[in-house]
C-alpha positions in Angstrom: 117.6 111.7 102.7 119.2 111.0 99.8 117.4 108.8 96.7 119.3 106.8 94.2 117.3 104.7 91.8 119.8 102.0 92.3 118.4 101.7 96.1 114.8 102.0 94.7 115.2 99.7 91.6 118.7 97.3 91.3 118.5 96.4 94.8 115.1 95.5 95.2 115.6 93.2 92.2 118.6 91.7 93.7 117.0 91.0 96.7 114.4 89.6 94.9 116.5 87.3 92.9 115.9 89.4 89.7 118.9 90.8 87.2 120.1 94.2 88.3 119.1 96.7 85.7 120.4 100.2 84.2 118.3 102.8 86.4 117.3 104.8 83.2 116.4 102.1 81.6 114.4 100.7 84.3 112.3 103.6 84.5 111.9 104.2 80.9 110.6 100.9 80.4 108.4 101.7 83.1 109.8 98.1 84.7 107.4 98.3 87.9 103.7 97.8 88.1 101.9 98.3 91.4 99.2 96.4 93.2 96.8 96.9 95.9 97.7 96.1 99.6 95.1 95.3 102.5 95.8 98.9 104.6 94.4 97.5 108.0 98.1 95.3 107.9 99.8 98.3 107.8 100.6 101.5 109.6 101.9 104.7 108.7 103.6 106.3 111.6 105.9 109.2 112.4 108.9 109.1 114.4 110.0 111.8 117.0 113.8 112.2 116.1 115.6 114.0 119.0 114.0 117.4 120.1 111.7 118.5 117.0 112.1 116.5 114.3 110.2 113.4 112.4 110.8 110.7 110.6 108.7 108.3 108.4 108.1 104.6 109.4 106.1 102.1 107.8 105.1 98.8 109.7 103.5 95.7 108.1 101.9 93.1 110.4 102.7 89.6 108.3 101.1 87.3 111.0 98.2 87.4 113.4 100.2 87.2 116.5 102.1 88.7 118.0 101.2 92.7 117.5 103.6 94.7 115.8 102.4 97.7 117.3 99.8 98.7 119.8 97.7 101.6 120.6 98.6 103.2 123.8 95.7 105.5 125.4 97.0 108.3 124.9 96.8 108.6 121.7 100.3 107.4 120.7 101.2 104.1 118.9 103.7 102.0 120.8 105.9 100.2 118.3 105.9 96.6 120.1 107.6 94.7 117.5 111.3 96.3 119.7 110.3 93.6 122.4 110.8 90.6 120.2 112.1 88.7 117.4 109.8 90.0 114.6 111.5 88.1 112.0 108.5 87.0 109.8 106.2 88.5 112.1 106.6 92.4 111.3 108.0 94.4 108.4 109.6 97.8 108.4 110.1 100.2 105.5 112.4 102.9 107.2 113.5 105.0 104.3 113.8 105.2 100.1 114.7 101.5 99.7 111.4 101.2 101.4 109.1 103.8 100.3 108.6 105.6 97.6 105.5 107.7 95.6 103.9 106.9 93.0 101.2 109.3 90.8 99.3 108.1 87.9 101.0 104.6 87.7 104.9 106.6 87.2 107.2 106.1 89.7 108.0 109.4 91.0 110.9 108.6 93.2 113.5 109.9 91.8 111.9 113.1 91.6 110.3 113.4 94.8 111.5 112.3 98.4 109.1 112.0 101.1 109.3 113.7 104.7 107.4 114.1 107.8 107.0 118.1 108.6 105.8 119.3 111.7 103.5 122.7 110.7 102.3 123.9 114.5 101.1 121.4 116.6 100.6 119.1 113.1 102.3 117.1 111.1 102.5 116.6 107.6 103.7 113.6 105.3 105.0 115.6 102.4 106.6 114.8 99.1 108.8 117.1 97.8 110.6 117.7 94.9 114.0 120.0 95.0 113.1 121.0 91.1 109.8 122.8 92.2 108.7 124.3 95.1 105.6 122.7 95.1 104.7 120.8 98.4 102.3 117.3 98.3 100.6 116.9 101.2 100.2 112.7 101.5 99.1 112.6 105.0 98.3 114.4 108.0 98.1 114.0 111.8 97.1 116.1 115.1 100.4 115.3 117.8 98.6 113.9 121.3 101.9 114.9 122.8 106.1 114.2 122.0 107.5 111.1 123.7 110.4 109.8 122.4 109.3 105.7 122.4 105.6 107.2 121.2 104.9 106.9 117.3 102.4 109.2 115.7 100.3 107.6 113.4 99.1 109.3 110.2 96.6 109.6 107.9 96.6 109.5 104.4 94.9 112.1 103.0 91.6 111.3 100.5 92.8 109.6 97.5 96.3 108.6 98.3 96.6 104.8 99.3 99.5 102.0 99.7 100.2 99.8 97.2 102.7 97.4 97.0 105.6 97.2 94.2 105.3 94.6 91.6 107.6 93.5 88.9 105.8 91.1 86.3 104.1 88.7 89.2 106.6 89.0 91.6 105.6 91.0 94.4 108.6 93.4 95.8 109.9 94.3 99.6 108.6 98.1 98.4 105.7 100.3 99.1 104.2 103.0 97.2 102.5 106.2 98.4 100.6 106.1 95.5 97.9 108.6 93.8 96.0 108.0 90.4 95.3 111.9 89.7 97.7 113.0 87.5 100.7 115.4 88.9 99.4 118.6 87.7 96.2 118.2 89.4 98.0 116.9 92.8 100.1 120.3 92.7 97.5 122.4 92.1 95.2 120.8 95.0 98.3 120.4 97.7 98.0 116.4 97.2 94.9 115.8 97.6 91.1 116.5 98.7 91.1 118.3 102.4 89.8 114.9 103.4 92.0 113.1 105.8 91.7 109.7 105.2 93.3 107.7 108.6 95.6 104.5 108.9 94.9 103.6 112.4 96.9 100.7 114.8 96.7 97.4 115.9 94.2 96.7 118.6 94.0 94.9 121.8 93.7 91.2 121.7 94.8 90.9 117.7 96.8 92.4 115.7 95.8 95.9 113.9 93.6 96.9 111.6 94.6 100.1 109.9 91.7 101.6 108.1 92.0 104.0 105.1 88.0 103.1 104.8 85.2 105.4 105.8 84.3 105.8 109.4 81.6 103.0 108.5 84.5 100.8 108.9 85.5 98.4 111.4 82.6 97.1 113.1 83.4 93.9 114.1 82.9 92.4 117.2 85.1 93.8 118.7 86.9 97.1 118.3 88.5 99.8 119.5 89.1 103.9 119.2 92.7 105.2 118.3 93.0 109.3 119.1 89.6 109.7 117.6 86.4 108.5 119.2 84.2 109.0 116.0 86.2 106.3 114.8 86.3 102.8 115.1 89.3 100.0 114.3 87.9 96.4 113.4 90.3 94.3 115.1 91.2 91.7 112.1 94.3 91.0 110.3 94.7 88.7 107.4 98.0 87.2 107.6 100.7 88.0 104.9 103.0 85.4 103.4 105.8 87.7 102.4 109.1 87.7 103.3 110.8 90.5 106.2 111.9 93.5 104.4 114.4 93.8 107.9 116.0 92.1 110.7 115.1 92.0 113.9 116.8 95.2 115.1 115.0 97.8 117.4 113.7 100.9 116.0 
């Protein structure tokens, strides 16, 4: 997956209605801010690609109905939003354009690319960089089983949240994986705290409520478990008034 600042910066300007920029200069200037995002809108799901690999998809539910994803029972997360128009309903953030990290308010994407590694019968969201061999471990989840139309969801690890780019008070079509201990620290910890910290899916009856929160969470009239029974998932979702970041094409 290859990472041009261009894709990360210029375009996401464009689209925004915002004078392209000189990539350097963009991130010398440090041109992006970030701000926070409410995580039970969004989640952070792994892919199965062909016979072993992974990729990384973001979903963002903009309005209450109808669910852009669903939890199915066993333990997978069905990715609804490919049985219907989802224009202004559901967001997708498929790739760089999309995504990016972010550590101690610096953009770090044109240094590090992110990935979904399967490690045993785990998988990993890793950022990685190809001028060190140092590995960041983002996220983490256990794999119920491999179905090709079954998403994996993942969980961030402690200390690593989404955030949403911003440019002066415009809010962008761009997430960050974003940290506030410095990269130093991050390398020589793996990413993070051993902590897993879990986005979870859309429930029932509502829309999803991904929760990066303690297991305190969610406990609102009505809830439900997603691959983890200690765990609960309020079933709310405050809607979004942002634009589609995609068209309505399957995943």
């Amino acid at each position: 997956m290859q990472r041009t600042y261009l894709a990360l910066a210029g375009l996401a300007l464009a689209g925004a209605g915002l004078p392209m920029v000189q990539p350097r200069l963009a991130m010398a200037a440090g041109l992006f801010q970030s701000t926070d995002v409410d995580a039970e809108r969004f989640a952070v799901l792994a892919r199965p690609v062909g016979d072993n690999d992974w990729t990384l998809l973001v979903l963002e539910q903009l309005t209450p109905q109808p669910a852009c994803w669903q939890a199915r029972p066993d333990g997978l997360v069905d990715p609804t939003l490919n049985r219907f128009d989802y224009t202004g309903i559901c967001n997708r953030y498929l790739d760089s354009n999309g995504y990016s990290l972010r550590v101690a308010e610096q953009d770090m994407g044109t240094a590090y690319r992110l990935r979904v590694q399967q490690v045993g019968s785990r998988l990993e969201l890793q950022a990685i960089s190809p001028g060190t061999s140092a590995i960041l471990v983002v996220g983490r989840a256990d794999i119920p089983l491999r179905d090709r139309d079954g998403f994996v969801a993942l969980r961030l690890e402690q200390g690593w949240d989404l955030k949403r780019r911003t440019y002066g008070e415009r809010a962008l079509s761009h997430l960050y994986f974003a940290s506030p201990t410095p990269l130093d620290q991050l390398i020589a910890n793996g990413g993070g705290a051993p902590t897993w910290r879990r986005p979870l899916g859309p429930g029932r009856t509502q829309p999803p409520a991904l929760s990066a929160t303690d297991p305190a969470a969610g406990q609102g009239e009505d809830t439900m478990a997603l691959g983890d029974s200690r765990r609960a998932v309020a079933l709310q979702v405050i809607p979004y008034s942002g634009g589609s970041s995609s068209s309505g094409e399957g995943l």
